[in-house]
Backbone as CSV, one residue per row, in Angstrom:
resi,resn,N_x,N_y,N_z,CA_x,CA_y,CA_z,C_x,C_y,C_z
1,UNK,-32.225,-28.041,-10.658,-32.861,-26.740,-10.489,-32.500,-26.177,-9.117
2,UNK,-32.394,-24.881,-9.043,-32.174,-24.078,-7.446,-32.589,-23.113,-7.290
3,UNK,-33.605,-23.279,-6.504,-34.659,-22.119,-6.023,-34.051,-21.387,-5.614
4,UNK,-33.180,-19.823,-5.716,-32.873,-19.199,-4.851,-33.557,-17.731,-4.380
5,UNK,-34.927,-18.573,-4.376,-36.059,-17.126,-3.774,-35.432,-16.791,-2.334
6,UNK,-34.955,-18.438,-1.405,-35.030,-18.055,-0.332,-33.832,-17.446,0.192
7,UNK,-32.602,-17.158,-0.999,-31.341,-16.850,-0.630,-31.174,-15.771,0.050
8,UNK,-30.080,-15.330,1.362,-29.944,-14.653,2.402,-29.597,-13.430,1.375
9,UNK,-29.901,-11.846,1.575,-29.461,-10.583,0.706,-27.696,-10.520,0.870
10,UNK,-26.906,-10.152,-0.258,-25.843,-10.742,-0.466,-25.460,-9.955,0.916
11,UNK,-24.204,-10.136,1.131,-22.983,-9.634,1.938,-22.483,-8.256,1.443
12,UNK,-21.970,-7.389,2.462,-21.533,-5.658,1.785,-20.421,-6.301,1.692
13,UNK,-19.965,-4.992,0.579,-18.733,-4.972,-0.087,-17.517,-5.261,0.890
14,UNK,-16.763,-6.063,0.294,-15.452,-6.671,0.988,-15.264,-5.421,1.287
15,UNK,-14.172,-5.108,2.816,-13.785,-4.070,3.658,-14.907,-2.845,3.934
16,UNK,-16.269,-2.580,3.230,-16.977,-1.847,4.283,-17.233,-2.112,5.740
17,UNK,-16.999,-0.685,6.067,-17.124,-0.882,7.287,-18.223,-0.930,8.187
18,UNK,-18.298,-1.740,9.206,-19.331,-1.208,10.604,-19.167,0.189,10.543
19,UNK,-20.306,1.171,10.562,-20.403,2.680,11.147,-19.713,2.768,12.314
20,UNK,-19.113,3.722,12.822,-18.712,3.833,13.864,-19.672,3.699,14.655
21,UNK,-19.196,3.547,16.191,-20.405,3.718,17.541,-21.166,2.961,17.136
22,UNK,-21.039,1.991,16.350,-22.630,0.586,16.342,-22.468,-0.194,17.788
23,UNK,-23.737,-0.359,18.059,-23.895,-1.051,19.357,-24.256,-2.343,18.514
24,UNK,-23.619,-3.704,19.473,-24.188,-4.903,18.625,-23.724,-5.891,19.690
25,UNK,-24.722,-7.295,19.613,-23.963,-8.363,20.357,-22.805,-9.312,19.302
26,UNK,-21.634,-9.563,19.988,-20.579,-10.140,19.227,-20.344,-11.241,19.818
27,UNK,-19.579,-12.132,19.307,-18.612,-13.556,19.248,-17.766,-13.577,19.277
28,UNK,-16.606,-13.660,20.435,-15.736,-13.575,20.162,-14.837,-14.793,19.621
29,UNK,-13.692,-15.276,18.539,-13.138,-16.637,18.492,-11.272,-15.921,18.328
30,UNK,-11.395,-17.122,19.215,-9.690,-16.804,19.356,-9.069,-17.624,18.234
31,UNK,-8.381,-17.276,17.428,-7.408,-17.398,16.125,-5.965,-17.823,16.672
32,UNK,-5.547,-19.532,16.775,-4.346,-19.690,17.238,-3.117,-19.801,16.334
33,UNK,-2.115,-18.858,16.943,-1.013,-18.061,16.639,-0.040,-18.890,16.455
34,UNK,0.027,-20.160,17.122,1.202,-21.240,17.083,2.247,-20.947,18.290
35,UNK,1.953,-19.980,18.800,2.916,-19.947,20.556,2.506,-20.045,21.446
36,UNK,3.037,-20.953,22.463,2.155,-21.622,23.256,1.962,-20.378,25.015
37,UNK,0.825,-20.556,25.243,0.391,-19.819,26.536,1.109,-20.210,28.004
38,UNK,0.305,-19.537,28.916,0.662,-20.148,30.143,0.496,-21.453,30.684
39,UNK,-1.047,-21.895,30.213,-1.813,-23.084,30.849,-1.678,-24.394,29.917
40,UNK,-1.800,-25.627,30.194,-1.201,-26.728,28.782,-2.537,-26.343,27.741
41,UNK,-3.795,-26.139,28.203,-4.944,-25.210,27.093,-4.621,-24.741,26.568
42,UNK,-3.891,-23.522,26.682,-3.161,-22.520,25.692,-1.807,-22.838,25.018
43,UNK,-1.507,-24.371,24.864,-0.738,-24.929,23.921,-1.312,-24.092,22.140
44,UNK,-0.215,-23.025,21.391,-0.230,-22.920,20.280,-1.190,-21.738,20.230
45,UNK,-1.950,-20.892,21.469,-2.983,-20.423,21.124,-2.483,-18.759,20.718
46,UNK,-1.584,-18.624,21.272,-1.114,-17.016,21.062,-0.352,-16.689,19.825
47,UNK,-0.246,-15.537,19.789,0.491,-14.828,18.253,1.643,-14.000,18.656
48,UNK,2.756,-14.274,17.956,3.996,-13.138,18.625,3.754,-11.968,17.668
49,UNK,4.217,-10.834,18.463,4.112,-9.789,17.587,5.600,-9.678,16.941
50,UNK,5.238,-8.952,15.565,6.291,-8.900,14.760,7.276,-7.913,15.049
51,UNK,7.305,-6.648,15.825,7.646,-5.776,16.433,8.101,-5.664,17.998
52,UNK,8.329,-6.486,18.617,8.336,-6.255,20.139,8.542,-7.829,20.394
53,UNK,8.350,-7.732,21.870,8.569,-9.315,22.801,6.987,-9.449,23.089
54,UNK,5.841,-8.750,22.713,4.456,-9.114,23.134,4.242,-10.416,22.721
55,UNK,3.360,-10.790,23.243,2.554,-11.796,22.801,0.883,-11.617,23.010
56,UNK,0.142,-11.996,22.149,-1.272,-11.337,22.106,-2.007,-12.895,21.553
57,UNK,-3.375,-12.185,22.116,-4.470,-13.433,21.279,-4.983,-12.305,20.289
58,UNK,-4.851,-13.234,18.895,-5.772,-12.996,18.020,-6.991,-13.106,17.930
59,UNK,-7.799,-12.478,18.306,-9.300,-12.596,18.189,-10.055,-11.815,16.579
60,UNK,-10.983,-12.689,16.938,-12.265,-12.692,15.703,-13.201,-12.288,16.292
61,UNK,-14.120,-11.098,15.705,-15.265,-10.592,16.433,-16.443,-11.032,15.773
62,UNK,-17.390,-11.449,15.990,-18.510,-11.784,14.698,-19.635,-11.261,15.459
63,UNK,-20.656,-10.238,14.614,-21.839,-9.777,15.312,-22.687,-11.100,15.084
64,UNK,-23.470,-10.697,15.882,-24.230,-12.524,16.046,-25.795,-12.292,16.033
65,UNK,-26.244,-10.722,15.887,-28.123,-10.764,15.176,-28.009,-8.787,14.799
66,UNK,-28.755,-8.449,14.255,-29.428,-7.578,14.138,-28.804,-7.460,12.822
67,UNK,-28.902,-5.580,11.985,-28.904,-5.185,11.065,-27.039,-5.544,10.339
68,UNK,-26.486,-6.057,11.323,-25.015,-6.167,10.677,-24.449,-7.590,11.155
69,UNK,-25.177,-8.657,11.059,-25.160,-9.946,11.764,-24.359,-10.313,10.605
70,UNK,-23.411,-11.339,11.129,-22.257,-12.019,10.182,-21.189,-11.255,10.064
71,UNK,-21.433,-9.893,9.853,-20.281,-8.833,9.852,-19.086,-9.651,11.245
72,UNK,-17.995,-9.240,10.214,-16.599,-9.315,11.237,-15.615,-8.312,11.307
73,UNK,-14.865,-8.194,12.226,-14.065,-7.217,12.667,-12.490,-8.414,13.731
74,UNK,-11.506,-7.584,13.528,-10.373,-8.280,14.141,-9.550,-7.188,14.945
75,UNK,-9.086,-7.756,16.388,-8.310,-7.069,16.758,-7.344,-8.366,17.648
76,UNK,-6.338,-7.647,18.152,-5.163,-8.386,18.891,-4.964,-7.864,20.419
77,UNK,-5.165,-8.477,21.294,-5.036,-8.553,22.791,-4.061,-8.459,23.321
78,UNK,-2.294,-7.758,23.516,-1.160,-8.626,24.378,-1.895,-9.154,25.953
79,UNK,-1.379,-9.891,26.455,-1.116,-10.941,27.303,0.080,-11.152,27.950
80,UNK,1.375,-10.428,27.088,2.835,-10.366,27.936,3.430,-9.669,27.053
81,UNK,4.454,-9.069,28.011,5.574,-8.768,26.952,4.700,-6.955,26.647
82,UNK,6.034,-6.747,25.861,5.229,-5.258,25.326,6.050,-4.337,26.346
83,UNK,5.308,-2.906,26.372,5.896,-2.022,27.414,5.434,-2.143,28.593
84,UNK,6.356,-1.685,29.479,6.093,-2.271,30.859,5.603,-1.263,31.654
85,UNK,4.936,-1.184,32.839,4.965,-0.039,34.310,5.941,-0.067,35.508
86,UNK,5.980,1.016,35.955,6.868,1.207,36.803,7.514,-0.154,37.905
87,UNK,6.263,-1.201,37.417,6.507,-2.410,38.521,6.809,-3.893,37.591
88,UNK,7.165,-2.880,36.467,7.733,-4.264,35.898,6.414,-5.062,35.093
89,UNK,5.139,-4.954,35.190,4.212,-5.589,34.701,3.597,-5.223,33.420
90,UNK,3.309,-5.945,32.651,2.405,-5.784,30.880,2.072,-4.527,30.897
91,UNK,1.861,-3.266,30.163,0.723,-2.666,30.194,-0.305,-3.498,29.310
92,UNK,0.457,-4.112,28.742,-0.956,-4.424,27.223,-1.673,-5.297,28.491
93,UNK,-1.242,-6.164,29.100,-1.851,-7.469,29.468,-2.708,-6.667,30.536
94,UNK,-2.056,-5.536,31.646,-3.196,-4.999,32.323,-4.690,-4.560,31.466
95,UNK,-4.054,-3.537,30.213,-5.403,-3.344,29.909,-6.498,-4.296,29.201
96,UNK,-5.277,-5.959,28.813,-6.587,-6.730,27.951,-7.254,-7.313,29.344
97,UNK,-6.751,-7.466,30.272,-7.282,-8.179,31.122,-9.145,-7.330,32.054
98,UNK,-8.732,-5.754,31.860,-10.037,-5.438,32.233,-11.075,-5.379,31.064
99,UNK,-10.341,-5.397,30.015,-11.953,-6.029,29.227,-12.020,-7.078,28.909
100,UNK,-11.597,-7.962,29.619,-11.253,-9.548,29.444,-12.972,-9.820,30.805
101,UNK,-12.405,-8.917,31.797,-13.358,-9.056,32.669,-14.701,-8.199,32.365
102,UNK,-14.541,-7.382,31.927,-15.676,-6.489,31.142,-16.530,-7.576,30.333
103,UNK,-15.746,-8.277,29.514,-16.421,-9.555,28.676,-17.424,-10.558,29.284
104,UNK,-16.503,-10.750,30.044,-17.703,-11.985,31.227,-18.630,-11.231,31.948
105,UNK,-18.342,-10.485,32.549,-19.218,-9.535,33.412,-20.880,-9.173,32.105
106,UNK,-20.067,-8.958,31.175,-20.858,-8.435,29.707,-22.183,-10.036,29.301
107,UNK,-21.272,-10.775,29.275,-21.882,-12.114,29.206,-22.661,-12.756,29.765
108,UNK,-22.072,-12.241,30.996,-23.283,-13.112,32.327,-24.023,-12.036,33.236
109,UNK,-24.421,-10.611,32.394,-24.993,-10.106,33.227,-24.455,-10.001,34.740
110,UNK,-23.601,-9.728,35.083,-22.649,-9.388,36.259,-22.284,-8.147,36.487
111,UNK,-22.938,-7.446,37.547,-22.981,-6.183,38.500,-21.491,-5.962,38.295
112,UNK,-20.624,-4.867,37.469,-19.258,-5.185,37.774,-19.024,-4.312,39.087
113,UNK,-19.881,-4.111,39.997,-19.547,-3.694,41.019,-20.059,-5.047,42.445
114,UNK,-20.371,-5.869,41.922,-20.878,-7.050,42.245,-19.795,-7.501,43.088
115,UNK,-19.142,-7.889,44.214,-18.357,-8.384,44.260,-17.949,-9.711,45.564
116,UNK,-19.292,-10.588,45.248,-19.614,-11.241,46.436,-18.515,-12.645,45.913
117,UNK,-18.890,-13.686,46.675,-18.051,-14.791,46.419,-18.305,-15.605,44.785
118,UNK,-19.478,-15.494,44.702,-20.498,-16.322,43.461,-19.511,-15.605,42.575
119,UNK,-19.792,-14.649,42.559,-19.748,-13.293,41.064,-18.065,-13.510,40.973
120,UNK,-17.349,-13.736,42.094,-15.948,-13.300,41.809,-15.215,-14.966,41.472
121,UNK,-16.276,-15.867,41.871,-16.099,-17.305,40.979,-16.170,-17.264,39.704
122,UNK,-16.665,-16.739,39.247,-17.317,-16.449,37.764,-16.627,-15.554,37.073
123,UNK,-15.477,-15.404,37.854,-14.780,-14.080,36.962,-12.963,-14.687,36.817
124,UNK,-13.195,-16.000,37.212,-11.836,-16.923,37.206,-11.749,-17.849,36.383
125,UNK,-11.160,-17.533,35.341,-10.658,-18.471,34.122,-9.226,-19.511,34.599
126,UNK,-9.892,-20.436,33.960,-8.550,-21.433,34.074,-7.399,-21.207,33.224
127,UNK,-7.841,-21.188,31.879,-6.600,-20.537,30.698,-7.304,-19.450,29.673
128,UNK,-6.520,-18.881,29.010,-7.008,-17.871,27.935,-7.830,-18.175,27.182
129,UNK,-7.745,-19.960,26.785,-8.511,-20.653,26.045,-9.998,-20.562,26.378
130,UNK,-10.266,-20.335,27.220,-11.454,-20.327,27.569,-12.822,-19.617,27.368
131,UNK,-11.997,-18.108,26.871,-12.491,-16.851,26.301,-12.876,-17.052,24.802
132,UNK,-12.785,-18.437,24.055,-12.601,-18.242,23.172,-14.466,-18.759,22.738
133,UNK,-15.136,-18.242,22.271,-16.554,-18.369,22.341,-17.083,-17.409,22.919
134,UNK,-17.126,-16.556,24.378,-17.584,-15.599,24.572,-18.501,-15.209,23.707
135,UNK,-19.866,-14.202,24.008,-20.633,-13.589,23.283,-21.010,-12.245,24.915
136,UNK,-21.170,-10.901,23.944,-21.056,-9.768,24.829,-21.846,-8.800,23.897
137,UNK,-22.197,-7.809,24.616,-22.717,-6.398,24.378,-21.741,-5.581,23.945
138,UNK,-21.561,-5.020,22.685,-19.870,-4.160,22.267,-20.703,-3.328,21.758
139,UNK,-19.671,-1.788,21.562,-19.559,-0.977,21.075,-18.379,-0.440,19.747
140,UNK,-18.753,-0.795,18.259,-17.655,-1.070,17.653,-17.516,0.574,17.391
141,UNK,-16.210,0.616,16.709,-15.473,1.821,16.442,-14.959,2.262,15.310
142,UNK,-14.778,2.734,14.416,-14.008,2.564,13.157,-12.226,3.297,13.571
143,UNK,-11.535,2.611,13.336,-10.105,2.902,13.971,-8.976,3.786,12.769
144,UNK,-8.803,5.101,12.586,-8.466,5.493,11.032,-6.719,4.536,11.442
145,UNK,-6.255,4.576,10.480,-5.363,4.185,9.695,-4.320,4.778,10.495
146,UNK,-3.202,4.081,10.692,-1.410,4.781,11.347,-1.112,5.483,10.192
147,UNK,-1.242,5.461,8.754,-0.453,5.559,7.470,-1.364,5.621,6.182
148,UNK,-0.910,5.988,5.438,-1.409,5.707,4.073,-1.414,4.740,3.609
149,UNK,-0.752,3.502,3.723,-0.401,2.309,3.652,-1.644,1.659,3.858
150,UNK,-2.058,1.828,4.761,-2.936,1.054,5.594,-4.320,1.284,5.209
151,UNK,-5.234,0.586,5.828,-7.387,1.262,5.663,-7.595,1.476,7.583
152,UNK,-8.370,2.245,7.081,-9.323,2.048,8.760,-9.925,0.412,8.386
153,UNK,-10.128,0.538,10.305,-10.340,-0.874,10.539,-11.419,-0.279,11.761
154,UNK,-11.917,-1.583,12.042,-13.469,-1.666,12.754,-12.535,-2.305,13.953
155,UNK,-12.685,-1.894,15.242,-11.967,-2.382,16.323,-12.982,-2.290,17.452
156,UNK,-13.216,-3.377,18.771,-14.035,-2.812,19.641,-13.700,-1.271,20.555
157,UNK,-14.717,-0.922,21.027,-14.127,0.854,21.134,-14.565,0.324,22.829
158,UNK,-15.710,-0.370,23.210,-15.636,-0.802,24.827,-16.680,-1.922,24.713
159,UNK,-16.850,-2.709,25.608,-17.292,-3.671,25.847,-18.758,-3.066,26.967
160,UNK,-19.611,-3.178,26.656,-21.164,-2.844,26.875,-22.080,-3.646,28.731
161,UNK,-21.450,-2.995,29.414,-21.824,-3.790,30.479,-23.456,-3.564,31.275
162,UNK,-23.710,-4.170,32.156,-25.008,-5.034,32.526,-25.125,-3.181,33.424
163,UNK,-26.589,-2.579,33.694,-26.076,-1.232,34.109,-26.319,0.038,32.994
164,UNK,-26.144,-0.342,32.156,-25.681,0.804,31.229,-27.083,0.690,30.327
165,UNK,-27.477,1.903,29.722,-28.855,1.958,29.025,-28.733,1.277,27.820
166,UNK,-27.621,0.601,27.246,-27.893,0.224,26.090,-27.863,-1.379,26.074
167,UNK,-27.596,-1.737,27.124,-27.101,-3.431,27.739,-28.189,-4.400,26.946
168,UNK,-29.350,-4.089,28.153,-30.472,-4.767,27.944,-31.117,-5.057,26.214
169,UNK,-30.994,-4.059,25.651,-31.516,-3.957,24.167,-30.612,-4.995,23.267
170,UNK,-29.209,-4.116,23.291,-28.414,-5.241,22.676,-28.438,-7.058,22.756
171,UNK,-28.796,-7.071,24.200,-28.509,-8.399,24.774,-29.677,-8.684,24.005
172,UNK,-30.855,-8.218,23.468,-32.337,-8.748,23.118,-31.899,-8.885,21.448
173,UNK,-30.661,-7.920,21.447,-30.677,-8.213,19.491,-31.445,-6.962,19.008
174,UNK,-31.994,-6.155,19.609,-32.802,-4.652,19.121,-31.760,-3.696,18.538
175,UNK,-32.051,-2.770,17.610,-31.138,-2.115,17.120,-31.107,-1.043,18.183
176,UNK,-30.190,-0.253,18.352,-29.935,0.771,19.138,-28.938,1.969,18.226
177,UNK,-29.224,2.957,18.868,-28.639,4.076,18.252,-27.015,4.337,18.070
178,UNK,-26.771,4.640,17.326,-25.242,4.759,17.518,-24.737,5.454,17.812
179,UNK,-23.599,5.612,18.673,-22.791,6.753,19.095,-21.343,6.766,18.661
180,UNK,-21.193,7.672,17.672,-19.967,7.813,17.383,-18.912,8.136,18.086
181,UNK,-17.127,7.519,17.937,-16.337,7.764,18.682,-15.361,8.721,17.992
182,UNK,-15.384,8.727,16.602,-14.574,10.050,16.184,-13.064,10.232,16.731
183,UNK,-12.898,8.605,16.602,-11.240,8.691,17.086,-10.262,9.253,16.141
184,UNK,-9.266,9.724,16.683,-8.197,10.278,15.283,-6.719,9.209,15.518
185,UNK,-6.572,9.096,14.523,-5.348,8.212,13.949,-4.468,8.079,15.151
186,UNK,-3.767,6.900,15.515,-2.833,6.563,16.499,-1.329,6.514,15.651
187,UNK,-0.262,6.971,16.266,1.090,7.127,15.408,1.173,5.238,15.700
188,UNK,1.907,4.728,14.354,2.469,3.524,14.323,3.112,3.028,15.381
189,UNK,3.014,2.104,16.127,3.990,1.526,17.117,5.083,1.157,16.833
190,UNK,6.006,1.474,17.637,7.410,1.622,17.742,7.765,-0.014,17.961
191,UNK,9.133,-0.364,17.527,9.845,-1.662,17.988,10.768,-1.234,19.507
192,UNK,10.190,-2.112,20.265,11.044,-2.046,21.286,11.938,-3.920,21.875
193,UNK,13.210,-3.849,22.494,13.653,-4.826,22.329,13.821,-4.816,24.144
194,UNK,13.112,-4.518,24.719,12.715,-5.498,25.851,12.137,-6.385,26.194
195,UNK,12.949,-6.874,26.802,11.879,-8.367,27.378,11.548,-8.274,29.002
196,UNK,10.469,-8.669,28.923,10.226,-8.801,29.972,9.252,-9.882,30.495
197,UNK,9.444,-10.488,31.905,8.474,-11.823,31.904,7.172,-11.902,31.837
198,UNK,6.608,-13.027,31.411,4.666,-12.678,30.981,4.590,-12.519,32.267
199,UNK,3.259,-12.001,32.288,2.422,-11.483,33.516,2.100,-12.398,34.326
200,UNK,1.965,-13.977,33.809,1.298,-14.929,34.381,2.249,-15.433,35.242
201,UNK,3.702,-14.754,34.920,4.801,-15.601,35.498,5.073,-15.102,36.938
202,UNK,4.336,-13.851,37.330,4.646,-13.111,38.261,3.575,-13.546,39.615
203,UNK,2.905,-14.726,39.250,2.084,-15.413,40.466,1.342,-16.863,40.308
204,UNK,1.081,-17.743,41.028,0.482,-18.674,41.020,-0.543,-18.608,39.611
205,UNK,-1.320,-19.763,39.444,-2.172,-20.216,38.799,-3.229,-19.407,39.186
206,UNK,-4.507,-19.254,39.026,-5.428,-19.278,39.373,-6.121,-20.703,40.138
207,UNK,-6.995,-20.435,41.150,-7.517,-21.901,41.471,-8.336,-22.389,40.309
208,UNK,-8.398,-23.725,40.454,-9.538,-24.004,39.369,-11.025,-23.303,39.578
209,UNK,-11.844,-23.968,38.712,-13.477,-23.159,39.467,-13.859,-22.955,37.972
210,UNK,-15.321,-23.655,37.607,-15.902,-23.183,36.967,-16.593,-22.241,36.217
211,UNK,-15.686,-21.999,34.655,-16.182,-21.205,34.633,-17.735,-21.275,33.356
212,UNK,-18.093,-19.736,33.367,-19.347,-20.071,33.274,-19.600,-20.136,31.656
213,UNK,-18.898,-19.562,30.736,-19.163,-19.632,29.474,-18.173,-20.454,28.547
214,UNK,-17.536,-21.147,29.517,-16.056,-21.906,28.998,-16.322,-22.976,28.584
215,UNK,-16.131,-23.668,27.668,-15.822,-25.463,27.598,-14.872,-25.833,28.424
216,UNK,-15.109,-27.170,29.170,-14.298,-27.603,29.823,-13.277,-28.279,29.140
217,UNK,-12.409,-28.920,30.332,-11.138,-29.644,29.417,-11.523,-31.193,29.234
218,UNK,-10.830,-31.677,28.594,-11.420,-32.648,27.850,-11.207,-34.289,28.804
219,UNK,-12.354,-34.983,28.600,-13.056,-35.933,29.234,-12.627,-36.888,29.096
220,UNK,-12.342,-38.071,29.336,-12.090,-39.464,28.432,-13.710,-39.932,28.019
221,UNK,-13.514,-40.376,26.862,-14.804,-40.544,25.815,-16.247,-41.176,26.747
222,UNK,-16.753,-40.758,26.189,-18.214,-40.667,26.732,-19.371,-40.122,26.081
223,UNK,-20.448,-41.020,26.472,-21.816,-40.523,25.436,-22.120,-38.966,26.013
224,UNK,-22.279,-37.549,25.356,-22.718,-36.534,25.784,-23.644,-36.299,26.818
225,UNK,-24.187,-35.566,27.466,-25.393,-35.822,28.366,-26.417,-34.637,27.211
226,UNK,-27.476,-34.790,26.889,-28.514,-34.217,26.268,-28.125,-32.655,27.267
227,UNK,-27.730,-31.888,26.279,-28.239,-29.918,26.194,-26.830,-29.989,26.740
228,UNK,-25.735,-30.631,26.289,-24.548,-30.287,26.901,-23.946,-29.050,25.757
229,UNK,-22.936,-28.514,26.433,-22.436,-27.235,25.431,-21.823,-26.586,26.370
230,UNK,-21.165,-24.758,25.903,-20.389,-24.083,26.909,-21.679,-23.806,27.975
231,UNK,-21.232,-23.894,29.407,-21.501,-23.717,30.306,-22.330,-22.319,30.611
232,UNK,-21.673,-20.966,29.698,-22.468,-20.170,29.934,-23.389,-19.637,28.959
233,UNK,-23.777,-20.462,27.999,-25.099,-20.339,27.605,-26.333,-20.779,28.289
234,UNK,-26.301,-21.534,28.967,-26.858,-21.690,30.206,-26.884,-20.683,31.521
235,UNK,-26.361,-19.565,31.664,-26.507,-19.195,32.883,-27.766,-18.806,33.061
């Protein structure tokens, strides 16, 4: 016999979308691509693009409470490669990298105008891998279509920082109002056959330094310590 009084109300229809402008807290999980990163962490974690010399993380967005919890959405990050600026550097990787920091800042409640020693510890990842768990304050978007070919897709439209009137609510899981973004269609991206070196290649490592929502790297075996987990569920 199977009681299913207590069963969860089904799931919306395969490909409906998030409304545009939904405010929601998300999950982010990185989806590995099979090409390997900068750091030995990011062994296998990136995706080449099929069009260009980029290389991007695949991410998975998952809302994580309120009226559209479980709902998912996907978008792709470059990290290298792609079109360049006048100095030779990513554009993609400049712009994933400020909502890379938007993310943590988003996560740990961090002043992004904050910029003392603590706060700017906390904003230093060891590898890409690290991002992969994140949970943040977003603003999703509905993205129309390059083509007929294609559907609109649900993409983040900005990342919801600590500051802003809608922060606090989201972070509680409260529904909040939506604000639509009413974007119009982006022309298809072009193939381009430059290469150029990843971004990471153009300076040192980062120092190490804890970060705050990351799993660390891995231990030689050992009994857990009780309430262990990523670091910044704890902050």
């Amino acid at each position: 016999m199977f009681d299913l009084n207590d069963a969860q109300p089904q799931m919306a229809p395969y490909g409906e979308l998030i409304p545009d402008g939904t405010y929601a807290k998300v999950r982010m999980t990185i989806r590995p691509g099979g090409v390997n990163g900068p750091m030995p962490m990011d062994a296998g974690l990136l995706k080449a693009s099929t069009s260009s010399d980029a290389k991007m993380l695949d991410c998975e967005f998952t809302v994580v409470e309120g009226h559209f919890a479980k709902r998912k959405f996907w978008q792709n990050f470059t990290v290298a490669g792609g079109k360049v600026d006048d100095k030779g550097a990513s554009k993609g990787w400049n712009i994933s990298k400020s909502t890379f920091r938007a993310m943590v800042d988003s996560a740990l409640g961090l002043d992004p105008q904050d910029t003392s020693p603590a706060s700017k510890q906390k904003r230093v990842i060891q590898a890409l891998k690290q991002l992969d768990g994140i949970a943040f304050a977003a603003r999703i978007m509905i993205e129309p279509a390059s083509s007929a070919q294609y559907k609109d897709s649900n993409k983040l439209a900005n990342v919801v920082l600590p500051g802003e009137p809608q922060y606090a609510a989201i972070m509680r899981g409260e529904a909040v109002a939506a604000q639509p973004i009413n974007a119009k269609a982006r022309k298809a991206p072009e193939a381009t056959a430059h290469q150029s070196a990843p971004a990471w290649a153009a300076s040192a490592p980062a120092a190490a330094g804890n970060v705050p929502w990351a799993p660390q790297p891995p231990a030689p075996p050992a009994q857990p310590a009780a309430g262990s987990g990523p670091a910044w569920l704890n902050k």
